[in-house]
C-alpha positions in Angstrom: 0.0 -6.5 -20.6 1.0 -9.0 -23.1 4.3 -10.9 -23.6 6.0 -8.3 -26.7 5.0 -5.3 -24.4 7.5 -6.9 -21.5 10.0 -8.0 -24.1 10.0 -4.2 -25.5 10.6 -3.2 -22.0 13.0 -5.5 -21.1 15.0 -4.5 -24.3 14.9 -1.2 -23.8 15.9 -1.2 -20.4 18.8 -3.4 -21.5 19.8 -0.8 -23.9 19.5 2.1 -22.0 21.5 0.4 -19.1 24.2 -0.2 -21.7 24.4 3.3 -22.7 23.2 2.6 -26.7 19.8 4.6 -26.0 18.6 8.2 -23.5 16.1 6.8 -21.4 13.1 9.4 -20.9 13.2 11.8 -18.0 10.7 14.1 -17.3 11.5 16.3 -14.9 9.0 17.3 -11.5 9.1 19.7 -8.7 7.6 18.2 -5.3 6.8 20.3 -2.7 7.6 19.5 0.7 4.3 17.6 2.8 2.7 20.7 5.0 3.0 20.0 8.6 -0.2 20.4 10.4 -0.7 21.3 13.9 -3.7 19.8 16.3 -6.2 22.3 15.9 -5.5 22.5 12.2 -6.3 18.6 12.0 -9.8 19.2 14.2 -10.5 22.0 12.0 -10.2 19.7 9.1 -12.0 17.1 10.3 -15.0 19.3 11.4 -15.3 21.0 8.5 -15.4 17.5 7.1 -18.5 16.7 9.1 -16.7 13.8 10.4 -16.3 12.0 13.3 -12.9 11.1 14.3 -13.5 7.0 13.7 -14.5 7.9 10.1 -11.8 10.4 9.5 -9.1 7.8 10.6 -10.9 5.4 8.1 -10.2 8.0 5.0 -7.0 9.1 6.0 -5.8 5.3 6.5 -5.2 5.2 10.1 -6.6 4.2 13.7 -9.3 6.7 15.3 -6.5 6.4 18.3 -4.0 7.6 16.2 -6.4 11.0 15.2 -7.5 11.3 18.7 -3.3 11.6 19.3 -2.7 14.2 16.5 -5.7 16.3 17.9 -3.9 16.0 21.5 -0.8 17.0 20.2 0.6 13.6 21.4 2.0 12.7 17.6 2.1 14.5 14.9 1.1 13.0 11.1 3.7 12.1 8.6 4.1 10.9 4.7 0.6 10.1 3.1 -1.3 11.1 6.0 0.2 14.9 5.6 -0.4 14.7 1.6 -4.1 12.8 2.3 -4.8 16.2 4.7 -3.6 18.4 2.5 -6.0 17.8 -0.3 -8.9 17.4 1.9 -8.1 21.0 3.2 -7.8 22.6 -1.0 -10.7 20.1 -2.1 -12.9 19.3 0.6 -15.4 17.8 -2.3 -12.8 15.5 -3.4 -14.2 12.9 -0.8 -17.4 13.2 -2.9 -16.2 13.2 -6.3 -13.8 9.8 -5.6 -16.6 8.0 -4.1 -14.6 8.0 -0.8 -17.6 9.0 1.3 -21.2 9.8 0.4 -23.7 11.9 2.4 
């Protein structure tokens, strides 16, 4: 990014905040995180072929905290729900984005 690009921002931003120009909206519908139960998140991970140390390690988080989702101890939240929700619709995603390779 060079030095006019920020200006043109910065401008803008000024302008719009001073009601002279519509700043763009585009509107998006986002559908709630699905909530996943502990068998749910072993049947993920075993369809995965993974273990529960490498499934922590895509989904960002400690194998003790998948071992505690499996237990029914915690449940996952934010990112973690959205991660598990594409690898349940696009199990080849881990593939395709280099995330793991068999």
């Amino acid at each position: 990014m060079d030095f006019d690009s920020v200006l043109k921002g910065l401008d803008e931003a000024i302008k719009i905040s001073n009601g002279e120009i519509k700043g763009r909206r585009r509107k998006v519908s986002i559908s709630p995180a699905q909530e996943f139960s502990k068998d749910e998140i072993k049947r993920i991970r075993q369809y995965l072929q993974l273990t529960q140390v490498t499934f922590a390690e895509v989904i960002g988080v400690t194998p003790k905290t998948v071992e505690a989702w499996e237990r029914g101890t915690n449940a996952p939240t934010g990112p973690a729900r959205r991660m598990m929700t594409i690898l349940k619709e696009d199990p080849e995603s881990l593939n395709r984005y280099h995330i793991i390779s068999k």
